[in-house]
SEKOL-279401 format. One record per residue: residue number from 1; residue in one letter; x negated, y, z negated of N, C-alpha, C in turn. Coordinates in steps of 0.02 Angstrom, whole numbers, always signed. Example, Ala and Ser with C-alpha at 12.3 -4.5 7.8 and 13.67 -1.06 7.14 Angstrom:
BEGIN
(rec 1,"a",(-660,-284,-390),(-615,-225,-390),(-660,-165,-390))
(rec 2,"s",(-642,-112,-354),(-684,-53,-357),(-645,+2,-394))
end
This chain:
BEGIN
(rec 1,"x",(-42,-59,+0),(+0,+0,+0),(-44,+63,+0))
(rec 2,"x",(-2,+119,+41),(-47,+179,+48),(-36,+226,+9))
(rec 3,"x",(-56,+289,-30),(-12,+325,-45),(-11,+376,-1))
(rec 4,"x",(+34,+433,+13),(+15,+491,+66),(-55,+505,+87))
(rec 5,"x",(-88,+531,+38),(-163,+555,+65),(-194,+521,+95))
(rec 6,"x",(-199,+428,+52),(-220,+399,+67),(-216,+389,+141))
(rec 7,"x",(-147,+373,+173),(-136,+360,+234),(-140,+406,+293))
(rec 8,"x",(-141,+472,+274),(-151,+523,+309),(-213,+535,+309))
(rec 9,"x",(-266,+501,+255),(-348,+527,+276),(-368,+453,+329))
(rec 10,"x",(-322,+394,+320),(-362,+335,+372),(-344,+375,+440))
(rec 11,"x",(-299,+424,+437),(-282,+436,+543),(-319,+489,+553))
(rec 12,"x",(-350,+535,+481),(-375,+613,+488),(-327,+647,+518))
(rec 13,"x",(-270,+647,+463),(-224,+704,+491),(-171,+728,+417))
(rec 14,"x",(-162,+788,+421),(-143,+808,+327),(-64,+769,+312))
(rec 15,"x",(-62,+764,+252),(-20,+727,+226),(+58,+770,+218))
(rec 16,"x",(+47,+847,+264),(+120,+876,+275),(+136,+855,+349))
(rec 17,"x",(+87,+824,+388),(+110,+790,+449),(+147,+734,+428))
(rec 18,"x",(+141,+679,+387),(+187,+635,+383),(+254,+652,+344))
(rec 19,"x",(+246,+690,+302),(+308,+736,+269),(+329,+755,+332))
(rec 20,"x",(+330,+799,+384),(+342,+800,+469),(+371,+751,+472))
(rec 21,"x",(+351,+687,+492),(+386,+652,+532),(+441,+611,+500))
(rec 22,"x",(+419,+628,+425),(+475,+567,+387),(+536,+627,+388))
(rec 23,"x",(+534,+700,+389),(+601,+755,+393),(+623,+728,+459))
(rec 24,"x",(+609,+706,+516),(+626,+707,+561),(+657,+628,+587))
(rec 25,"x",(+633,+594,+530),(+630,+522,+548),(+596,+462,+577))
(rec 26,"x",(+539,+505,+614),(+510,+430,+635),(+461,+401,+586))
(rec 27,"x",(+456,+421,+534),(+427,+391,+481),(+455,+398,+431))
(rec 28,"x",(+463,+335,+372),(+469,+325,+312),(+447,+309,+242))
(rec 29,"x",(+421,+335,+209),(+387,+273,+177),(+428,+212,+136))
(rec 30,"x",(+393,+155,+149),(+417,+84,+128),(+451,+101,+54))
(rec 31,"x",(+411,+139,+12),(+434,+103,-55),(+434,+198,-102))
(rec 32,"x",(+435,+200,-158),(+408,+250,-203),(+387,+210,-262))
(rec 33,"x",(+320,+248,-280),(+313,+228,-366),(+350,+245,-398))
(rec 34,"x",(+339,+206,-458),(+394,+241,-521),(+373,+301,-531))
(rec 35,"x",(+324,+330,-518),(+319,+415,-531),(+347,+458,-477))
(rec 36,"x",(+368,+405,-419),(+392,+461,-349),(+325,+479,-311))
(rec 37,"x",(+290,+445,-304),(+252,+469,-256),(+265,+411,-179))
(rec 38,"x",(+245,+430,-134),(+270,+366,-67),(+209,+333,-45))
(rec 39,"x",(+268,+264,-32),(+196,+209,-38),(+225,+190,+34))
(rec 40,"x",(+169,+182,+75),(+147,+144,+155),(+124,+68,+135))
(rec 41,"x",(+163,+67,+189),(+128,-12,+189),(+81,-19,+280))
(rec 42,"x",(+53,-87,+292),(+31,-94,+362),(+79,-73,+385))
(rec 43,"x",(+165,-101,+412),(+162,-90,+462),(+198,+2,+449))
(rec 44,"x",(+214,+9,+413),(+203,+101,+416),(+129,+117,+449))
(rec 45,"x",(+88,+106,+418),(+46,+117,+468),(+5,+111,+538))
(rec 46,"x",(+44,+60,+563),(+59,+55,+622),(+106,+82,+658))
(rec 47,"x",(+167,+111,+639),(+211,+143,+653),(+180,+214,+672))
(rec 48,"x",(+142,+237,+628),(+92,+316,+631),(+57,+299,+697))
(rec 49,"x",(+33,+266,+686),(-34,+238,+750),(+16,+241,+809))
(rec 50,"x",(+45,+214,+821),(+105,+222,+889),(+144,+299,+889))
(rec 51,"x",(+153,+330,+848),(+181,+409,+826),(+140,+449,+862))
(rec 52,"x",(+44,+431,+840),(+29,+454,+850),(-17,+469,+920))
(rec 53,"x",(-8,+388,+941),(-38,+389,+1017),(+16,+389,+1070))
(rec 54,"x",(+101,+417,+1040),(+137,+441,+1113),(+112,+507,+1112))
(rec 55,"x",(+104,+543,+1051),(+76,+611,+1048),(+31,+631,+1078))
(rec 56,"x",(-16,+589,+1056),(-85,+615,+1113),(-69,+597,+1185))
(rec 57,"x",(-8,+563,+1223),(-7,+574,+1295),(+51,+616,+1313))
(rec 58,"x",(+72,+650,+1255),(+92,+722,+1272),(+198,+686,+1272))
(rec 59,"x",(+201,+653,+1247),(+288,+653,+1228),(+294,+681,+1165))
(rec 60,"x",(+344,+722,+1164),(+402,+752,+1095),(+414,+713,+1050))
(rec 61,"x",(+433,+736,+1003),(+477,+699,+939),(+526,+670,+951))
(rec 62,"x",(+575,+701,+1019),(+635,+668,+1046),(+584,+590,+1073))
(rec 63,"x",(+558,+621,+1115),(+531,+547,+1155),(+497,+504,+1116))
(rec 64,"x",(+468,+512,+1073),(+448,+475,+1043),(+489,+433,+992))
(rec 65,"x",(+551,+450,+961),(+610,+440,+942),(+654,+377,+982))
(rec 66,"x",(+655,+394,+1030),(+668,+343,+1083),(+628,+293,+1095))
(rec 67,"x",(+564,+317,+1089),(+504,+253,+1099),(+504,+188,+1040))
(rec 68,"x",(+523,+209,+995),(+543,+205,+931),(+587,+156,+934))
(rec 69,"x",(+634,+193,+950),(+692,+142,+938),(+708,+74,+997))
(rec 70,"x",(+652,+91,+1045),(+657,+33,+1097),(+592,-8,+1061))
(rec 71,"x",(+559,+12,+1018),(+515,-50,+1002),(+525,-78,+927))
(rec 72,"x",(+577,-52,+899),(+602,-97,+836),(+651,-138,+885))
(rec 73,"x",(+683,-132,+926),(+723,-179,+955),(+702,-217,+1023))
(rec 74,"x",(+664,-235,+1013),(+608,-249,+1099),(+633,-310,+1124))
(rec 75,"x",(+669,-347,+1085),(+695,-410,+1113),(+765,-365,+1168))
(rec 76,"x",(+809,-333,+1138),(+893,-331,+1165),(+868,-258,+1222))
(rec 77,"x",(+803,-242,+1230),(+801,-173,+1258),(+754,-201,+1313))
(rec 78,"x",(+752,-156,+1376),(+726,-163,+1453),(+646,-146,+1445))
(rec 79,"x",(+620,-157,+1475),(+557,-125,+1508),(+573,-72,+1547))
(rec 80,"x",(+634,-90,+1591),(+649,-11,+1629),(+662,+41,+1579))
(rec 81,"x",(+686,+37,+1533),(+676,+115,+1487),(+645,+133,+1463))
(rec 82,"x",(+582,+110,+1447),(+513,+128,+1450),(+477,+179,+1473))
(rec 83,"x",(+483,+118,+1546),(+454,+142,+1620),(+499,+211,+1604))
(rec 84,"x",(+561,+227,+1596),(+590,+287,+1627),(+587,+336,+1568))
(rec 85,"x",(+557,+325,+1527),(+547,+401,+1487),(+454,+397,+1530))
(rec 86,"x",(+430,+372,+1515),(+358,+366,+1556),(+361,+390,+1597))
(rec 87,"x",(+430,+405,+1654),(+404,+437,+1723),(+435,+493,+1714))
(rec 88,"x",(+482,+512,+1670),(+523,+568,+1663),(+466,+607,+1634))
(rec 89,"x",(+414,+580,+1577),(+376,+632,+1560),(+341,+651,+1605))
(rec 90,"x",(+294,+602,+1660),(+269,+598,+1703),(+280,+686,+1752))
(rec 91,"x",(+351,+660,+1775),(+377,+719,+1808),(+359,+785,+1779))
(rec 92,"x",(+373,+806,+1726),(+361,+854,+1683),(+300,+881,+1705))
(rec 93,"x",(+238,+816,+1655),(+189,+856,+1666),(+161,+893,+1741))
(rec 94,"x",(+197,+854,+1791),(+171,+848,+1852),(+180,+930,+1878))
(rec 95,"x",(+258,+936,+1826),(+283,+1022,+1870),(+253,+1067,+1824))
(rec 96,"x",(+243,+1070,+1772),(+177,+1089,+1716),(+125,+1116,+1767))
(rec 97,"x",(+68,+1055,+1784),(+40,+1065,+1812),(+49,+1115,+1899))
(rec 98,"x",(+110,+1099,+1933),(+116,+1169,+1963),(+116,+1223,+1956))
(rec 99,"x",(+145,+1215,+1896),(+163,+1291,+1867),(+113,+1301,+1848))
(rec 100,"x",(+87,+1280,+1802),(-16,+1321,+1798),(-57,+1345,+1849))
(rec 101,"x",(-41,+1281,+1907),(-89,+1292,+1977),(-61,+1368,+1995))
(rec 102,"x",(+4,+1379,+2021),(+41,+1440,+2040),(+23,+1484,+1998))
(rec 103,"x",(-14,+1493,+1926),(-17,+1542,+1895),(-76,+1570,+1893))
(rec 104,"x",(-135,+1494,+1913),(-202,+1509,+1918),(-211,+1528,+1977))
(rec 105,"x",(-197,+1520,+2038),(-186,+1575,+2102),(-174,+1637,+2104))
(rec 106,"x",(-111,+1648,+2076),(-90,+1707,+2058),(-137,+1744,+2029))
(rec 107,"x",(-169,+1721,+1964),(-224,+1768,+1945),(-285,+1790,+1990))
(rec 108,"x",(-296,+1735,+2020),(-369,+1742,+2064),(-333,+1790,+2099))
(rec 109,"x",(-282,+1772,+2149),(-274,+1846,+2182),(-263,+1900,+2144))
(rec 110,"x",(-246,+1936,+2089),(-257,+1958,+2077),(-306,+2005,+2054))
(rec 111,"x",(-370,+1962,+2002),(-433,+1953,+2000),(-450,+2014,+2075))
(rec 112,"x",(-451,+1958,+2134),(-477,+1974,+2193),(-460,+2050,+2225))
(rec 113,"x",(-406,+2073,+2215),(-381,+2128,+2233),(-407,+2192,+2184))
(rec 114,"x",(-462,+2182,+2125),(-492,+2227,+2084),(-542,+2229,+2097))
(rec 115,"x",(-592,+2297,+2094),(-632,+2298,+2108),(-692,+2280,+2050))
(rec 116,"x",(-637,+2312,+1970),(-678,+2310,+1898),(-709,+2352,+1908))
(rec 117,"x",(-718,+2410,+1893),(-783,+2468,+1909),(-745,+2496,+1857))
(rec 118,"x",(-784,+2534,+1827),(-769,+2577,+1782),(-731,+2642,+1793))
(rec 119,"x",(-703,+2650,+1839),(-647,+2696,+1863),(-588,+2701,+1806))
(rec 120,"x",(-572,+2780,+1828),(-494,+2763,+1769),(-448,+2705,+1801))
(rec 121,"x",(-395,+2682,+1745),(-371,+2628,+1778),(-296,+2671,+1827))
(rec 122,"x",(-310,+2726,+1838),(-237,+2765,+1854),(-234,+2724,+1912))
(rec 123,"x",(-264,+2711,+1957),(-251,+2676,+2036),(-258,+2587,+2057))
(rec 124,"x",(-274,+2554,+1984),(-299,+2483,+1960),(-238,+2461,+2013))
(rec 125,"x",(-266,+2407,+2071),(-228,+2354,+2123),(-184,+2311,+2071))
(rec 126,"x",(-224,+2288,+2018),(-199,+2246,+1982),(-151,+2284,+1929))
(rec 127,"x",(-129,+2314,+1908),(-83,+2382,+1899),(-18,+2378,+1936))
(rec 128,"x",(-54,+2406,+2011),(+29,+2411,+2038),(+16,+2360,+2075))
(rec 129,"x",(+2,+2301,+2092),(+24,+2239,+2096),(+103,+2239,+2054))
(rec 130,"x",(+80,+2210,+1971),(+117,+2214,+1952),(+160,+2240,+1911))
(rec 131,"x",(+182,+2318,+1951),(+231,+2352,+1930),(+271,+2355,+2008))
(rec 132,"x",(+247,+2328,+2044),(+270,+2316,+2112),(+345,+2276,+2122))
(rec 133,"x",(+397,+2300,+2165),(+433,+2270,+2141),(+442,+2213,+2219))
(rec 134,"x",(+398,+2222,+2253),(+386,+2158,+2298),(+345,+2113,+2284))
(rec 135,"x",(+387,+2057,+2294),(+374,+1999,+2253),(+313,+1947,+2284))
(rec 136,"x",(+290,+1983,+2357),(+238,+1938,+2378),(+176,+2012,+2400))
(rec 137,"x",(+183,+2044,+2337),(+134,+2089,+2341),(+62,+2080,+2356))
(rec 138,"x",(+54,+1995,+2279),(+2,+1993,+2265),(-34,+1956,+2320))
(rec 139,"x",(+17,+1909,+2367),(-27,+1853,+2418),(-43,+1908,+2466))
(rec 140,"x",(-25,+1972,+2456),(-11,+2018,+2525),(-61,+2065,+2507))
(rec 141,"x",(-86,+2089,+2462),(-156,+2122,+2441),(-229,+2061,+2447))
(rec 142,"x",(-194,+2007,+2437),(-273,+1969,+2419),(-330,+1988,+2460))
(rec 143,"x",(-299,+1984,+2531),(-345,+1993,+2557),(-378,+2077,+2570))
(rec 144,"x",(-340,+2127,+2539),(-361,+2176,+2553),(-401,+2208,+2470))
(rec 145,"x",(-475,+2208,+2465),(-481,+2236,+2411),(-496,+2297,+2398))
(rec 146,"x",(-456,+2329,+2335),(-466,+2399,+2345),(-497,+2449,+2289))
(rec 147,"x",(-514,+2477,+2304),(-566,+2506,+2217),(-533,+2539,+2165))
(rec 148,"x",(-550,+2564,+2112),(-479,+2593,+2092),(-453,+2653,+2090))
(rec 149,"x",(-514,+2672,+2150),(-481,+2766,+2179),(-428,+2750,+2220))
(rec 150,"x",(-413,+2689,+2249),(-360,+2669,+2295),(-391,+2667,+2385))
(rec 151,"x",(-461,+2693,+2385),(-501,+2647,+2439),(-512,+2594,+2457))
(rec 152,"x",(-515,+2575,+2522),(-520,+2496,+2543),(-589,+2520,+2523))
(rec 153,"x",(-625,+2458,+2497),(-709,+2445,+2475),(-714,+2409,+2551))
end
């Protein structure tokens, strides 16, 4: 049997993270001492260990909740529902990752359309870029860079 600290120093992680997950439910502890403190057993701590490695591939408390409850019941439950929170997160990260790409573009052009010189910033590309209220300003300056007197360099 573990007590909190105890079990929260074998994963190196503080003992208000498992207070976390037991408010939320995917953890419990097995038992209490007669003084009230909470006692783990193995498979609680195996339960953490799985808590904690959907976490590190980036599923929620919801999803992981679900993961949960398809592996206390692994006999009466599919492999396809698995697979389908797996690809649903999948998806996610996938448009995540667009959305960063689209944002890290966006900056470079931006970036690109400054000259950085120590000029006042009254005429900064990157300025009225975006106070611009056309919306393909920035793919439409990239290629033009301008200083921040408002000269093509």
């Amino acid at each position: 049997m573990y007590r909190i600290g105890e079990l929260s120093a074998l994963y190196d992680i503080k003992a208000d993270t498992l207070r976390f997950y037991e408010k939320h439910g995917l953890l419990s502890p097995s038992s209490r001492s007669g003084s009230g403190y909470r006692l783990y057993n193995q498979d609680d701590s195996e339960r953490l260990k799985f808590i904690l490695r959907a976490k590190a591939v980036g599923f929620s408390l919801n999803d992981i909740a679900d993961l949960l409850s398809i592996e206390v019941d692994k006999s009466n439950r599919a492999c396809a529902e698995v697979k389908g929170l797996v690809d649903t997160k999948l998806e996610q990260v996938e448009a995540k990752l667009a959305e960063l790409q689209h944002f890290a573009t966006s900056l470079k052009s931006l970036s690109n359309t400054c000259c950085g010189g120590s000029d006042s910033a009254e005429h900064c590309s990157i300025l009225e870029a975006l106070e611009s209220s056309d919306q393909h300003i920035i793919a439409k300056k990239e290629h033009h860079h301008f200083s921040h007197s408002g000269h093509k360099d």
